[in-house]
N, C-alpha and C positions, 0 to 999 in steps of 0.2 A: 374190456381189458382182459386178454387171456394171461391164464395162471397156469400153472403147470398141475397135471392131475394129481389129486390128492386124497388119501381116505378121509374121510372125517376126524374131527378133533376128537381124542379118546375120554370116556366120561370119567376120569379118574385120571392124575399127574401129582407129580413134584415140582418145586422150580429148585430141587438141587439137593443132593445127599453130601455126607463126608466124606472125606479123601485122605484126610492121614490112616485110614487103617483101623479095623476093630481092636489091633493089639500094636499101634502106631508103627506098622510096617514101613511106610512113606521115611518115617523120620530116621529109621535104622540107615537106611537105601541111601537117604538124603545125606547123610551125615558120614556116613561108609564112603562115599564117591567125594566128599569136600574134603576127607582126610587122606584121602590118593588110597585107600584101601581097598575099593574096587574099580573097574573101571566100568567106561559108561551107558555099556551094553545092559550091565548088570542093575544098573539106574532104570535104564528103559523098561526093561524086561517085570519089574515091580512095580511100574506105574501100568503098564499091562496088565497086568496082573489084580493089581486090585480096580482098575476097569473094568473088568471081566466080573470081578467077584460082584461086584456094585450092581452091573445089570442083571447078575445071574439072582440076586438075592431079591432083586424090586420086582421082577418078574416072578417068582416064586411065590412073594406077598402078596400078586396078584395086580398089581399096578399097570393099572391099561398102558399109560404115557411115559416112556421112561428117557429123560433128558439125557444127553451127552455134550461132551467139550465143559461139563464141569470140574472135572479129574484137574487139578493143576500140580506140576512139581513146586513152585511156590503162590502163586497168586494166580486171579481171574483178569484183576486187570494189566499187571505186569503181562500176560499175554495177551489180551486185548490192543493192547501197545506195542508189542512183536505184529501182530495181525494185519495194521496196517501199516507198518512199516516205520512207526516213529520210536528208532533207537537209534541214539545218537554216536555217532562216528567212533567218539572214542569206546564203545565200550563192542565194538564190534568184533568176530571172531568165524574162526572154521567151526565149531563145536556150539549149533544152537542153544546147548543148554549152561555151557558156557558163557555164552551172551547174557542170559536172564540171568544167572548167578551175578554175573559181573555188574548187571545194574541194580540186582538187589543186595548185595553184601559185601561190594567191591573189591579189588584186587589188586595187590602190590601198593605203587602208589592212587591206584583211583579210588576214587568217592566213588559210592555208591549214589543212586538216587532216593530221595527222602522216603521216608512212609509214615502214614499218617494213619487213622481210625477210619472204617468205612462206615460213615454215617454215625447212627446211634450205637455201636455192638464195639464188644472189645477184639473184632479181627481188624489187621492192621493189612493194608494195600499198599503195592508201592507205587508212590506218585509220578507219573509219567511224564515226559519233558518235550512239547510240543511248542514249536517257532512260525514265526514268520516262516524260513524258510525250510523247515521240516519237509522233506521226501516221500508221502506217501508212497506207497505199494503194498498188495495184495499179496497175503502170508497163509497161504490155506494149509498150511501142511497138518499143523493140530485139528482143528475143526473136521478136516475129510478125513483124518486117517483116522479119528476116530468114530467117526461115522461108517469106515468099512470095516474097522474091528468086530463093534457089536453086528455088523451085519454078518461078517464070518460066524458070526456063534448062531446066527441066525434070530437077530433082533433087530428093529428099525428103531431109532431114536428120533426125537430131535432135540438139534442142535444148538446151543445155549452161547450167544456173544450179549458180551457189555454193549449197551446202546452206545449209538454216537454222543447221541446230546450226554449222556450220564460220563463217559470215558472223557470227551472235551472237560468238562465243570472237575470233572476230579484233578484235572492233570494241570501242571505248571506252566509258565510259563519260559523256555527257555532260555538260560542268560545272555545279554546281549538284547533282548528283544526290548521294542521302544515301549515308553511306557504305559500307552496308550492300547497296546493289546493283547491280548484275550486268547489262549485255545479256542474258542469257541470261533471266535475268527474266520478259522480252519474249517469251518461245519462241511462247507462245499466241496472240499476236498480230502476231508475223509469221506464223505456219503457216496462218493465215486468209488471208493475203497470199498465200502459196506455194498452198494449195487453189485461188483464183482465177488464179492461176497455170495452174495444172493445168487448171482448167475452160477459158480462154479456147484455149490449145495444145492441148484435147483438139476442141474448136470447128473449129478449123482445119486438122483430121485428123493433127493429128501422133500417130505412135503409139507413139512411145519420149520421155523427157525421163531426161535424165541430170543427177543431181545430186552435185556435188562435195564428199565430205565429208575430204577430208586432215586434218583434225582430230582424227579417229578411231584415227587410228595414233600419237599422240600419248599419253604418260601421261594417263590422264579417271578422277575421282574418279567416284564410285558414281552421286553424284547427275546428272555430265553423262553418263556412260551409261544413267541411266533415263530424262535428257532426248532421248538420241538413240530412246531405242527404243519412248518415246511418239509422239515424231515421227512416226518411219516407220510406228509405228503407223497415225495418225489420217492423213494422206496415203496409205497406203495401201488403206484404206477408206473413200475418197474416191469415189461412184458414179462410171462414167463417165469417167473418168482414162484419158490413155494409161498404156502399162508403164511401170513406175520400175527407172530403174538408177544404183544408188548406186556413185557410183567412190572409192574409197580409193587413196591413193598416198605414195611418200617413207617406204614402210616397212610393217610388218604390223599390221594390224589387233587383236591380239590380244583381250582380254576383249569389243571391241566387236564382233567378228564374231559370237559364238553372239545376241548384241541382235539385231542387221541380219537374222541368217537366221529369225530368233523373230519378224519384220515381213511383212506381206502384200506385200515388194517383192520383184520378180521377177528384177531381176539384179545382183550384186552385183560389183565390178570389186576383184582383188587385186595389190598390186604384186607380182609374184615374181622381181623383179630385186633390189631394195633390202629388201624383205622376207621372201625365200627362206628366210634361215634360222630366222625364227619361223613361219614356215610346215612345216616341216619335221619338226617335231616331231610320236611318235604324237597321234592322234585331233585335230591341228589344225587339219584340212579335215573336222572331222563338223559332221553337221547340214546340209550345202549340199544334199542331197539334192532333186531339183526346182525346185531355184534355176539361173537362169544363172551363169553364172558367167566374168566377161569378164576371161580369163590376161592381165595385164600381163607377157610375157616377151620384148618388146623395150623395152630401157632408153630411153627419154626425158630421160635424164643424162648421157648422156657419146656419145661421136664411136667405139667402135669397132662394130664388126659383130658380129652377135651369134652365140652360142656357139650353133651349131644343134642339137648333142647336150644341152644343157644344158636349150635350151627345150621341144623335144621330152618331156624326162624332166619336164619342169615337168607338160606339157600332160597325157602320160600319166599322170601319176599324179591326175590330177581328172578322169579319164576313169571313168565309173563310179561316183563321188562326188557326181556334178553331175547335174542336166536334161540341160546340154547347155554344151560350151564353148567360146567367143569367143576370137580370140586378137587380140591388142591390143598395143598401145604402155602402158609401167608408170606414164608420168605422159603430161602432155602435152608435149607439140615443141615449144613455145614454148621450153624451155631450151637448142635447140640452133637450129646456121643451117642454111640450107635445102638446102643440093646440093654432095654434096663434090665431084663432077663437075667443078664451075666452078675448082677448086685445080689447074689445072695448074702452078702453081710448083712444087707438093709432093713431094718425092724420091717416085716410085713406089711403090718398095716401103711405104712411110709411107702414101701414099694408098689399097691395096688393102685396108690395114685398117681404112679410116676408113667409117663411116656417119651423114651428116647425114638428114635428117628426109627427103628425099625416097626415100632409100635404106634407111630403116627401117620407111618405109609399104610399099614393095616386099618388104621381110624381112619384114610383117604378112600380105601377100596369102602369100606361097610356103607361110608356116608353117601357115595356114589352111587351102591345099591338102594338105598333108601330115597335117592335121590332121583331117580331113575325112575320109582312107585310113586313118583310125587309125595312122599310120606311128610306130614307136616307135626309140629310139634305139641303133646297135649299143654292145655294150657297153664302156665304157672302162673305165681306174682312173684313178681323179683325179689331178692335177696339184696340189701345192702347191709354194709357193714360202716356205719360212720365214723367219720374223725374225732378223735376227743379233742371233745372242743377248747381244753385246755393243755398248754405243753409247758412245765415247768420252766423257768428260765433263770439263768444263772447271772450273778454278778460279772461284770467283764473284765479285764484285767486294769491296768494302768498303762495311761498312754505312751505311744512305744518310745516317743523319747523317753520318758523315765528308764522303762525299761531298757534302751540301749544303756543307757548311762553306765543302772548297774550292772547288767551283763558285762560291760567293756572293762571293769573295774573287779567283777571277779573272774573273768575267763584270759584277760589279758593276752588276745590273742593276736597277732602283729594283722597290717595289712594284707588285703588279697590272703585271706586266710585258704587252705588245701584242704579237703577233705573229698570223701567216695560218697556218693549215695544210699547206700547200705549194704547191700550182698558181697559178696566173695565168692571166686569160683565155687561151686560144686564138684570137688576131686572123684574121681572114678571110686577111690577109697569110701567116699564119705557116701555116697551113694548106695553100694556092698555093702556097707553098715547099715544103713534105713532099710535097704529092701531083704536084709538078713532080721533084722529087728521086725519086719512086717510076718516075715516067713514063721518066727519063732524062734531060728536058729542063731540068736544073741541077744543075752537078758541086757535088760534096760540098762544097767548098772557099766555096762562094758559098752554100747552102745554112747552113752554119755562121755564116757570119757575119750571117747571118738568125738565125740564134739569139743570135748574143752580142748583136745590137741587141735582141732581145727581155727576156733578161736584162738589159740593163743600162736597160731602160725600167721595169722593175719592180724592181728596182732603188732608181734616181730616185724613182717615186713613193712608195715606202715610207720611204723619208728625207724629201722632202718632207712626208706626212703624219705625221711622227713616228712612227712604230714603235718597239718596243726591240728584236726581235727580229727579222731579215730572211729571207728566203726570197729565191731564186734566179726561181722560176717557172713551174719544169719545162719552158719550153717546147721544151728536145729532146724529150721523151716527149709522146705521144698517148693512151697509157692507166698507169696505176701499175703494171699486171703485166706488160705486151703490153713493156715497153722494155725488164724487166730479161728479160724471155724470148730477147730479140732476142741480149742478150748472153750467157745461159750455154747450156755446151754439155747436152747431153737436151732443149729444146725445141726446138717449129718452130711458125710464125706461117704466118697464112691470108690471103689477100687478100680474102678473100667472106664469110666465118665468120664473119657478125655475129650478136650476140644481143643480145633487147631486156633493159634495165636494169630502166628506169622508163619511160614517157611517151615522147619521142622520143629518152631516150640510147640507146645500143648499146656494146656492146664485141666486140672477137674476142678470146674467148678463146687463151690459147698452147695448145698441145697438148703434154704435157710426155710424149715416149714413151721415152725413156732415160734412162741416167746422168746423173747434173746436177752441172756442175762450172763453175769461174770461170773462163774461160782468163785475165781479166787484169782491171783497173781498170774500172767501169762511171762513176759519176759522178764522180770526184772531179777531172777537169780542169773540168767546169762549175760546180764548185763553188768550186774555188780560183780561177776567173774573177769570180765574184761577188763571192767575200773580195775579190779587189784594187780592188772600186769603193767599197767604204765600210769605215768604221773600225766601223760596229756588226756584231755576231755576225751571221753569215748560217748557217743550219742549211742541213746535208746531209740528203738525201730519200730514204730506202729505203724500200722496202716487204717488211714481215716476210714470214717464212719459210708461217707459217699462210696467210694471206692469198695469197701467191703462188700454194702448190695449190691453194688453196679456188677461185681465182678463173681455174684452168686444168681443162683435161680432163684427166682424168690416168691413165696409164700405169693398168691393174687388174693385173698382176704381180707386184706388190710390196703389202707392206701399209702402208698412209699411212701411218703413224708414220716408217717408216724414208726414206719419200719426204719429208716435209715435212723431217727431220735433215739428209737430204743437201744440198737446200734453205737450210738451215741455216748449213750451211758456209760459203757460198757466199756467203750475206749476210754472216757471222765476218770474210771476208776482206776486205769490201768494208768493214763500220766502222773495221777497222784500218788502211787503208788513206788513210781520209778521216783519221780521226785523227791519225796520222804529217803529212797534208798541214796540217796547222792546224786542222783545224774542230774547234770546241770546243764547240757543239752539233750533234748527231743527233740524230736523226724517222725513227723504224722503226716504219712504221704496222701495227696488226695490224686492220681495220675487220670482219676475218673470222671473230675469235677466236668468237663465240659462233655465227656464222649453221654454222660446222664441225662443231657441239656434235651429239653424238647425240641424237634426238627423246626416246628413252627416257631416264630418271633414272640407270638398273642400269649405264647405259653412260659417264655425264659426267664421273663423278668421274676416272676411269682417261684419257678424253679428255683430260681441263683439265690431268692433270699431266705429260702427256708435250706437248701444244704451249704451255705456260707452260715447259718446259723446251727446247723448241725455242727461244722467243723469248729466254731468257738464255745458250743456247748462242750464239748470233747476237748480244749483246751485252756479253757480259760482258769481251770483250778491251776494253772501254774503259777509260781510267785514270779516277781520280778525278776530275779536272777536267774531264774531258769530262759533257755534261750529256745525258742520254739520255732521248728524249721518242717517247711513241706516240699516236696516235693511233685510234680507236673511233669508228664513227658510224653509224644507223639500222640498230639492231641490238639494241634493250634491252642495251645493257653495263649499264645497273645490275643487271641481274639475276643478274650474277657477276662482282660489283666485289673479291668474297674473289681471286678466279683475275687480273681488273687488277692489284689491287695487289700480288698474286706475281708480277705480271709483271717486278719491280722496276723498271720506268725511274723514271727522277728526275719527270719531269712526264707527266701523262696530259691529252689534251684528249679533251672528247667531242662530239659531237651532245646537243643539250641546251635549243635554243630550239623545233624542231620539233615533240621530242615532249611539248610544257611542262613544260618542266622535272620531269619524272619523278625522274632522277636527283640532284635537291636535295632529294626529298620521302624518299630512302632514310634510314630512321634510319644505316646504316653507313656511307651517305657524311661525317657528321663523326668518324669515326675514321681515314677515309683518311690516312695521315702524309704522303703525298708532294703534289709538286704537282702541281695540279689545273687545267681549262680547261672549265668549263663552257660550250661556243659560245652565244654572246648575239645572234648573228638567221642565220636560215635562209637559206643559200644557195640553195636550190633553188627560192626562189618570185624572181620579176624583182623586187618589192619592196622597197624600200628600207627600214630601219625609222631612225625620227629618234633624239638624240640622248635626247631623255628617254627612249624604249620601251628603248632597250640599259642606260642606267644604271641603268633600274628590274632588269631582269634581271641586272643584276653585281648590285647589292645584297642583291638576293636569294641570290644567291651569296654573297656574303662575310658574308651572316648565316645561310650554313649550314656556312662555315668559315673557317677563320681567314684574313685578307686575305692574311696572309706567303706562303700556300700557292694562292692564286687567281690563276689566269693569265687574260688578255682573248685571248679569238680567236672566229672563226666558226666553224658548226659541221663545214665541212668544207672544202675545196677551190677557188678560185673559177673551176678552166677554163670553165663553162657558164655565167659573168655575162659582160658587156659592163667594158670599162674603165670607163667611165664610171658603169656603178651600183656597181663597186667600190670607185671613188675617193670616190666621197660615202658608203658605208655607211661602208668605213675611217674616214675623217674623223667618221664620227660616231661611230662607236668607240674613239676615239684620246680625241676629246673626252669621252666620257663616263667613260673610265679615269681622267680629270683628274679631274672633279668628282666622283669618290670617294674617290679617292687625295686629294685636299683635304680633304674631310669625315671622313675617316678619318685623317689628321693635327691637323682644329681639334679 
């Protein structure tokens, strides 16, 4: 089979750096060009730009292999999905980048396309819409033009696309389609898309393409393992082709690797951070014989430094097994921020342990050089750290009939009850307040009472537009985990540690590196502020125990179980406390419970019932009458509504207009006994939806369960809307509660 010529694989790579910006560049750009305030030249021209910066800075660190076509203006697979051509009719335009807005955040009156978690991690993808009769074609315009950018600066990359098999299994099924099939379906006629693929990057002298299959490390029935290993089959007996190297990551490979190494593909990428221990096992590295093989043994998940005896023994032990071996980052950098360097807040000793992305591409080159001397590791004995073998456990509440009873009886709140999820925009005001209050240039005292004008604006408009059930607004908090981090003790907060969400959000994660305890009261003086503005229930806002780790870097000492408990505690103390102060609804969000779940099956069950026992350890000091609500969102919860509804809370909301309504089509969701919130219009698109598109979605709800048990809310949060497209979605939400709750009385 001739291949097109190529240097060798370089002994040192990444499978992917960040892209919002060392000082979220991307999101100014991003958000600058959605608000009509620049045009989209000026867009272009900063996605350039920090392309440039990215290669010029990996090359600098030394980094032999430096990937391209990971830069995206919002996602990797939303352009995986441009690339080969499946974008569906409606959302089509003059203005490419127009296009992908339009299917990720929609416009006017269109829906957006769903998005959901990519895998185990809190970045959100957006889910691509593939039919029967979906159009492929061959969209190279990202892919080459960034492969002759870095070559103008005089850099060769290669070039980074989403696999077929991985982009088919993420992506939906078009509506309309019978029900009988499958994106994957399609396999043969995207891989025709992916072979010109290949042809036009082999044209251009590219001599590696790297393709991303995370998919693969996922439980895959027989028949999507024979679809992976036709694949790589026919792509790799593709004449003329640069080398293929398929990266695997977020775990090991297992049945799918003897497929991959049984393919004419030449380099195969293994995590052995997250997948070390299925790697481990006799004869789990046979077969790689003559394959690259690119060692993921710096983690891509977490902020600390890497165990250099650990990765050594990784490297040594596929020394002899392999062609020849790479050593690399275990997923891509996109999950972490860019330079701990820039944290001088950070207690020293806290920071000598930490490594961001730029310090991990540096751990990439040393290990390479070491790796290269065949240097092997002196020997140690392992360190573990055991679970205590006891975990305190709490009496559980009274069964939720009772509980309904009295709740119904002191909250008396009518049918199809209305309520928000928690947040309130974020005002440009209130924000100039936090980041003056950061600066030093406004004392706390003046800084507050910028909050209480904010609560009590949200407030006002939530009585105004009728609600039954109120929310505060969160505006002392900047992010759900980053406030409560702020106040217990074992974390510490970054001033630079951004990472991308979705699109233009970000968050800093906490960094949870010790003991975690409450020294005292978190929200309950802003909450009993809101109680004294209105005589309707105003809920208290936590965020569960699951969700807080999942959505921190955490300590590797310990084993998460006993992390998320202590976790645990901590929020215990915090519902009892609001309780004692009056609030007679809690909102202890868990958004994380599934994105936590182990990729593998063997592993879920024993997951789901140690953080479903976290989340009742954290609420069960409620009394009866207090009314306990969580919330779930872009995350498939329907696909472990068994493990929700052990959650026990009294009312569950979800996410539920974005991904349409999935979660009404479960047959188990009409068994659910508790109450229910199915979100009836998508916060994340600027879209309004009118007064009949929300009523049609409650009814649809309420004829998949009984009205007594249907709660109205959005499906998540509103910090990222404007007041103003708030106060008219509310209002058309309020109103269309009416005209059911009427029709469901004549």
């Amino acid at each position: 089979m001739a291949v097109v010529s190529r240097s060798p694989f370089p002994a040192s790579t990444i499978l992917g750096y960040p892209r919002i910006g060392p000082r979220r560049e991307l999101k100014r750009a991003l958000e600058s060009y959605w608000q009509g305030r620049s045009p989209v030249g000026e867009l272009r021209a900063a996605g350039a730009g920090l392309r440039e910066a990215a290669w010029r800075r990996l090359a600098a660190l030394g980094l032999a292999g430096l990937p391209s076509n990971t830069f995206s203006l919002y996602d990797q697979v939303l352009d995986a999905a441009v690339m080969v051509g499946a974008v569906p009719d409606r959302y089509r335009g003059p203005v490419a980048e127009d296009v992908c807005f339009a299917m990720a955040r929609g416009t006017g009156g269109l829906a957006p396309l769903p998005m959901t978690k990519w895998f185990d991690t809190n970045y959100h993808y957006i889910v691509p819409e593939i039919g029967p009769g979906t159009a492929f074609a061959f969209d190279g315009d990202k892919p080459l033009g960034e492969v002759r950018q870095a070559r103008g600066l005089g850099l060769e990359t290669r070039p980074v696309l989403v696999g077929p098999v991985t982009l088919l299994l993420a992506a939906q099924a078009a509506p309309g389609s019978p029900a009988s099939f499958s994106p994957l379906d399609r396999l043969d006629d995207v891989l025709a898309v992916y072979e010109r693929a290949l042809v036009a990057l082999a044209a251009e002298g590219v001599g590696w393409v790297q393709l991303d299959e995370p998919a693969l490390v996922a439980d895959r029935t027989p028949a999507e393992l024979a679809a992976a290993g036709r694949a790589y089959e026919r792509l790799g007996s593709l004449p003329g082709r640069p080398g293929l190297f398929v990266a695997s990551y977020f775990g090991d490979l297992g049945a799918a690797l003897p497929v991959l190494a049984g393919t004419p593909v030449e380099a195969i990428g293994l995590d052995l951070v997250r997948g070390a221990a299925g790697y481990a096992g006799p004869g789990a590295l046979e077969g790689l014989g003559g394959k690259i093989v690119v060692a993921g043994v710096v983690s891509g998940r977490d902020v600390w430094r890497t165990d250099r005896g650990r990765a050594l023994s990784a490297l040594a032990a596929l020394r002899g097994r392999a062609g020849q071996v790479v050593v690399s980052t275990s997923c891509s950098l996109l999950h972490v921020p860019y330079d701990a360097e820039r944290e001088a807040g950070l207690d020293p000793w806290l920071r000598r342990r930490l490594a961001f992305a730029d310090q991990k591409v540096a751990e990439v080159v040393e290990l390479a050089a070491l790796n290269a001397r065949g240097a092997t590791p002196p020997p140690t004995a392992p360190v573990m750290v055991p679970a205590r073998e006891e975990v305190a456990e709490y009496p559980g509440r009274s069964p939720y009939e009772v509980r309904a009873a009295a709740q119904a009886g002191h909250l008396g709140l009518p049918e199809l009850p209305t309520t928000t999820i928690g947040s309130f925009p974020q005002t440009g005001e209130l924000r100039a307040a936090r980041a003056a209050l950061a600066a030093g240039e406004l004392d706390r005292g003046a800084y507050e009472e910028r909050v209480r004008a904010e609560i009590g604006r949200a407030i006002a408009v939530q009585e105004r537009l009728g609600l039954d059930v109120l929310v505060h607004g969160e505006p002392e908090r900047d992010d759900m985990v980053r406030y409560f981090a702020e106040h217990l003790e074992g974390f510490a907060v970054t001033r630079h540690g951004w990472v991308q969400s979705y699109g233009s959000r970000c968050a800093r994660p906490p960094i949870l590196h010790g003991p975690v305890s409450r020294p005292g009261p978190i929200t309950v003086r802003w909450a009993e502020y809101a109680r004294s503005l209105t005589d309707r229930p105003v809920k208290g806002m936590l965020t569960g125990p699951v969700t807080i780790v999942a959505w921190s870097f955490v300590r590797d000492d310990l084993p998460l179980r006993e992390v998320v408990f202590q976790v645990a505690d901590a929020v215990r103390a915090e519902v009892a406390d609001l309780e004692a102060a009056g609030i007679s609804i809690i909102q202890v969000d868990e958004p994380a419970l599934r994105e936590l779940m182990p990729l593998r099956r063997e592993a879920q069950g024993s997951y789901l019932r140690w953080a479903v026992a976290a989340y009742r350890r954290a609420t069960s000091v409620a009394g009866d009458r207090t009314q306990i609500h969580t919330h779930l969102c872009y995350s498939d919860a329907e696909r472990i509504l068994a493990a929700v509804d052990a959650l026990d809370a009294d009312v569950t909301t979800v996410e539920s207009a974005r991904s349409g309504e999935r979660m009404l089509r479960e047959p188990a969701v009409a068994g659910f006994r508790r109450g229910l919130g199915p979100g009836v219009y998508d916060i994340h698109s600027p879209r309004v939806p009118g007064v009949a598109e929300v009523e049609a979605a409650l009814r649809r709800a309420v004829a998949a369960l009984p009205a007594a048990r249907v709660w109205v809310n959005p499906d998540c949060g509103l910090k990222t809307r404007t007041y103003e497209q708030v106060e008219e979605a509310l209002a058309n939400v309020v109103a269309a509660a009416s005209r059911v709750r009427a029709g469901a009385r004549g």
